[in-house]
Each structure stands twice: as C-alpha cells, then as structure tokens.
N, C-alpha and C positions, 0 to 999 in steps of 0.2 A: 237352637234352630234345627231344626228337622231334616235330616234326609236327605227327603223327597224337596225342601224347600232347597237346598244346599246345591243339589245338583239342579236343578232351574236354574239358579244363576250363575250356576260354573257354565251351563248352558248358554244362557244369552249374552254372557264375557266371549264366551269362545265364537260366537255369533257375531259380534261387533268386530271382534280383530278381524277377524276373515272378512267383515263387509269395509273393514278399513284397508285391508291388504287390498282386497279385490278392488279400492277406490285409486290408489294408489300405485299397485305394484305392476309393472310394464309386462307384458303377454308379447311372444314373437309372430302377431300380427302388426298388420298397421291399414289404415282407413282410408278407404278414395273415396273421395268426393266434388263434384265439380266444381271449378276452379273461376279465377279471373276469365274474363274475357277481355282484349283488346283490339281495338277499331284499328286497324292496320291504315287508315285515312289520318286519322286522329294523332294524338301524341300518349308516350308512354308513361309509365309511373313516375318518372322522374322530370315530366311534363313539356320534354322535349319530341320530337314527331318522333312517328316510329318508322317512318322511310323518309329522306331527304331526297332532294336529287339537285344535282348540281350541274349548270349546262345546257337548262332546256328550260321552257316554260313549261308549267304543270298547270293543271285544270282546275277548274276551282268546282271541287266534290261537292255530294250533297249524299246522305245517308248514312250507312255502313257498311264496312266491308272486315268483320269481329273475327278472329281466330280464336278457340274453344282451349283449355287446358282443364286437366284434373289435377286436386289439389292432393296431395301426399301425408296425413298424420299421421305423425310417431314420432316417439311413442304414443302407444295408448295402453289406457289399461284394460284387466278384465272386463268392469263393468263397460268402459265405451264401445271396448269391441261386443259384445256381449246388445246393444242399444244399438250399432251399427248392422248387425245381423238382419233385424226388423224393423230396420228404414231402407225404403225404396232409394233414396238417396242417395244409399252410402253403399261401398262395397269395401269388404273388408276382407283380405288377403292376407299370406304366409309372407310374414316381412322380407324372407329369403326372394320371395319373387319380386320384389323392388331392389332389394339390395345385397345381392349373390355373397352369400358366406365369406366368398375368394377375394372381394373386392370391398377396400370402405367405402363409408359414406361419401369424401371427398372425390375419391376415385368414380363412383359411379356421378356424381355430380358433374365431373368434370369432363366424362364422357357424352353426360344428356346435351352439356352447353356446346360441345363442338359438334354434336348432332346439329345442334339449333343453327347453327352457325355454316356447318354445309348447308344445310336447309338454305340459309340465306343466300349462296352463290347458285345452287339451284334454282333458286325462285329466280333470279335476275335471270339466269341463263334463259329459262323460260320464258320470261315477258319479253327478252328481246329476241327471243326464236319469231313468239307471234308477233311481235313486230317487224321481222323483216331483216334482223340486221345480221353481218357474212359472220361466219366462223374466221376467227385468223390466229396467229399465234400471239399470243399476249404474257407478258413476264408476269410470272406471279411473287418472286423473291429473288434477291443479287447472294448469291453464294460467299464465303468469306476472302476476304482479299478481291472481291470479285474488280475485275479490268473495268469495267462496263460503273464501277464505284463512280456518281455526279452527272452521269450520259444515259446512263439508262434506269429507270422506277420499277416498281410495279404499276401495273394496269398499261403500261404501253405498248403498242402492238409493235409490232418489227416487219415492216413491209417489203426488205428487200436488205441487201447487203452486198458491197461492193457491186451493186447494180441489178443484180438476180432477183427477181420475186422472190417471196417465202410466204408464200400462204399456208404450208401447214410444217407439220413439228419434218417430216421427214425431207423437204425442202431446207429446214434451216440446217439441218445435218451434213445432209451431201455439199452443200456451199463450204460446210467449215472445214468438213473434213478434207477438201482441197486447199485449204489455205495455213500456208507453214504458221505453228505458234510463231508469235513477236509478230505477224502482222498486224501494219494499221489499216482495218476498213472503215468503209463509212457502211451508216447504217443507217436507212430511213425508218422513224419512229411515227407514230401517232399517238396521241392521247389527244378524247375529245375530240373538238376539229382542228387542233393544233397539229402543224408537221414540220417534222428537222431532220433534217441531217448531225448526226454525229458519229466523232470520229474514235472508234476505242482500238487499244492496240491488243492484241487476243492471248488468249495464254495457251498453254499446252491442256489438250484434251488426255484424259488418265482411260478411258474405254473405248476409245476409237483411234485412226490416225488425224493427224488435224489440229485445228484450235477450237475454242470454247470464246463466249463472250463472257464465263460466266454469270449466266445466269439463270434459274428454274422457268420455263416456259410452259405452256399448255394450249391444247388450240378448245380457244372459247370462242363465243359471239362476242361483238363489242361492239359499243354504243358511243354516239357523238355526247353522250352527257352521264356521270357521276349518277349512280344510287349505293346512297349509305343507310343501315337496317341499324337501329337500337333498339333493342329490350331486352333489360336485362332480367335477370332470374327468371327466365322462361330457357328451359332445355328440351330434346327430342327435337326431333323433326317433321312432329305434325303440322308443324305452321307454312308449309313452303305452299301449300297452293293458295290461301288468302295473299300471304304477302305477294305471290305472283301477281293477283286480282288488286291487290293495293297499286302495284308500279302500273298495271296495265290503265289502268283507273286515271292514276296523275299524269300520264303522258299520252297516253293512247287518245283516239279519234271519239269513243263511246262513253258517257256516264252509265258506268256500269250497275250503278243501285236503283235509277231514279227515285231515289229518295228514300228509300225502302232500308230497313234495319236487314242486311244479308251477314247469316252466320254460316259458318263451315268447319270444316275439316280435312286434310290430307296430307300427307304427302306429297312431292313433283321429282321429278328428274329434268336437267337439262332441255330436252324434249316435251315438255309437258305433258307427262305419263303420272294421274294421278294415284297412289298407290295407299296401302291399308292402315289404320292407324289402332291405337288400344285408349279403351276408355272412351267409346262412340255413345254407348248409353246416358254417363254421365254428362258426357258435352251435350247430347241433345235435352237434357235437361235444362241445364244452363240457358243454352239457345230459347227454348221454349220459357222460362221464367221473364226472358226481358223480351218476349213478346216479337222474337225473329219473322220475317217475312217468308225467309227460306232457310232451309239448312244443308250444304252440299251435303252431300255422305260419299263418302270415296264408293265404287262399286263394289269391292273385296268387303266392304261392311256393310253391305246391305243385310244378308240374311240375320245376320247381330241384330243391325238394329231397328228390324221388324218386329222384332220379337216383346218389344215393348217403346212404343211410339207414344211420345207425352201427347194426349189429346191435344187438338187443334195444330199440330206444328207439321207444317209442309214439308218435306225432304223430296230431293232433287239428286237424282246418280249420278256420280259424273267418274269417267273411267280417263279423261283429258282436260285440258286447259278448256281446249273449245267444246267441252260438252257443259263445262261450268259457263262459259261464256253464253251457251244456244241456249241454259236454262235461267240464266240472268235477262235474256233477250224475250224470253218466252214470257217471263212474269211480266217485266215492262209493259208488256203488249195484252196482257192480262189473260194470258193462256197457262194453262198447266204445264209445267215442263214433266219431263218423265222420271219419273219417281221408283224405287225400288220396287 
C-alpha cells in the first residue's frame, strides 16, 4: 500500500471518530425550543383540570385561554447544537445560563417549581383583586405545637378576636399583645361562607409582649369559594397572568375567549401588574403554530418580540390584568386591540 493511499485512510478513520464523537459527546450548551402549551380552561397532563374551584358555580367556557413554555435539551451534542444554530426555532445557549455552575440540576428545578407555584397564589390574588374581594388576614400555616392545632387551618381568615376586628396583620398584633399567654379567646374565623367561633388558649409570644395563636398569617384577598391550580412539571413563573385569565374565565361575569384559541405570556403580582418573561420568541412560535387568535405579550417584551414576529400572528401589550382583559374585549367585538 502506498503512502499517499495509507494516509487517506488514516484520514477518513480519524474523520469518523470525530463525526462519532461529535454525534455523541455532550458540549456545555443546551437547546430551547418551544415548549407544551396548556389550555388553563382545560385539563393537565395528567388529565385532571388544571384549575378547580370549589364553592362557586363556574361557567361553562368555550375556547382557550393556553399558557406558552419553552422546552430545555440537554444534553446535546456538538452536532445538534451545531443544527440548533441554523434553525429559527431553536436557540441554543451556555448550559451555565440554565443551570448556574453553583447550583444542580435538582436545585435549580426545584427553585423553577416554587416559582411556579407562587405564580399560583399570585394569579388567585389577582382574579380576586378584579373581582372585588377585601383583603383580610388569612392563616397560611399552624407553626409546631401550635395552640390554634383542630380550631384553626390554613386558608381561614380571622375576623376578629375576643371581640376586636382584625382586618390586617397589625390589628391582629396589638390584640395579642394585650392579652396574657394561657388566655382562652374566642376567635371568629371564616372559610368560604362558613363562620365560627372558636375558642384557642394562646401561648407565649418569643418577639413581642403578649400571646400568639400560633399561627403564620398574611393579609391576602379572600374568596367565598376554593381555587386549586395543578400542573405538574411546568416551573418559572411565567404562567401567573393566563392562569389569572383561567379563574377570571370560570367565575367571573364575561366569556373571556368567545370562542377563540387566546395565547399568552406573563408574569402577575397580587395586584395585577403584568411583568416580563424569557423565551417570548419561542412561545410566540408555538402560539402561532396552533393557529392563536391572540398572543398577550407582557409590555417589558415588546421590543423582544418585534424583532421577529411569526407571520400572521396578532400580539396584544398588556402592562395589567385589565389591559389583557380590554384586549380580550376588543377581539370579541372584532376590533384591534393595541399591539406592541
């Protein structure tokens, strides 16, 4: 054999391993690409709904109301990131910026899910903002040993104690802290439209003078009726302004789609303040693939996601609750709503 013939194929050997390695060997990228969508009307992967409510009659929907996710691969290899580069589709990032050096994968997972999961008390806070209903102090957890252990839950409001109102966290302080530990007061509760009286004996407060009922409060809104949010393996907090648009949908006065496939994205707070999210491009992909009516776009992501707007796909700015509402109102009526 020759040479020249010798080195060819030492050549095209060393050409294969490397087109095998590169098939194979993981790069410190990883690949977004858009994700599931789920109907916040609808039910979730595991084909239970993905809002309940319990308490109230709900409406009987008609369309969509979809929150948007982008999907996360990785690993990948050289070559897919390499094929990710030159699809519009896909965006392919420093795996460090998904999953920070300092932090694993479970960790950073388990931070997205409790994002998603305040997401969820936000959204509720918000639909029952615009629906109307008071701020009061509501128990969110009984602390250990707590006194209030069989008398008091979470989600029950506390409207008063040994006779005093307590409409916020610093009313229910100044009552206790006039009242020697080992007292028994009575405590008006609500949950729902249920109300009682009971009677807990209070323990010693360790930050104040006073007693404690033991137990973690907050001042929320509350509502004559139960909403419970399932979906699992969805993290972050971009889903809190659909799912607001989901609860306002099944309880509220308005069919909010008429009928119409409505996609979105955002963030919310308490107040219905909707705020900026990552991965706008690829969700209005998505959005556009199944043929959306509308797509909110949070206002902080407008200049984003002008920048490449899937032909034919309408976006709608919404900076609040009620601008997603005025431009859900505005399609119905077959008007433009305003747009980035």
């Amino acid at each position: 054999m020759s040479r020249r013939l010798g080195t060819l194929l030492v050549g095209a050997a060393l050409l294969l391993t490397l087109g095998g390695l590169g098939a194979l060997l993981p790069v410190p990228y990883v690949a977004l690409a858009p994700g599931p969508t789920y109907d916040t009307l609808g039910d979730g992967p595991n084909g239970d709904p993905i809002i309940t409510v319990t308490g109230a009659d709900t409406n009987d929907t008609s369309g969509l109301l979809s929150l948007t996710t982008v999907a996360v691969y990785d690993p990948i290899s050289f070559f897919a990131a390499l094929e990710g580069w030159f699809d519009d589709e896909i965006v392919i990032v420093p795996r460090e910026e998904v999953y920070p050096p300092d932090q694993s994968e479970d960790e950073v997972d388990e931070a997205n899910r409790a994002d998603f999961l305040a997401s969820q008390q936000a959204a509720e806070q918000a639909a029952f903002n615009e629906l109307g209903y008071p701020v009061k102090v509501v128990v969110q957890e009984l602390s250990e040993n707590s006194p209030s252990e069989g008398r008091l839950s979470p989600g029950d409001a506390i409207e008063s104690i040994n006779g005093v109102p307590t409409p916020d966290l610093d009313a229910v302080a100044t009552v206790l802290t006039a009242i020697a530990p080992g007292t028994t007061v009575d405590v008006v509760r609500t949950r729902l439209d249920d109300a009682a009286t009971v009677r807990i004996r209070t323990g010693a407060a360790t930050d104040r003078d006073g007693s404690v009922l033991g137990v973690v409060v907050s001042n929320l809104r509350a509502a004559p009726f139960d909403v419970d949010i399932q979906l699992a393996k969805v993290g972050g907090p971009s889903a809190g302004l659909m799912l607001t648009l989901g609860i306002l949908d099944l309880v509220g006065e308005d069919d909010l789609t008429g009928g119409d496939p409505i996609f979105g994205t955002g963030t919310i707070d308490g107040e219905g303040v909707v705020g900026p999210i990552g991965g706008i491009r690829l969700k209005m992909i998505a959005a556009d693939e199944l043929e959306a009516a509308i797509f909110l776009v949070p206002q902080a992501n407008c200049d984003e996601a002008l920048l490449q707007v899937p032909a034919g796909l309408t976006l709608a700015r919404v900076a609040t609750v009620d601008d997603a509402l005025e431009a859900l109102e505005d399609l119905r009526e077959g008007k433009a709503p305003p747009s980035c």
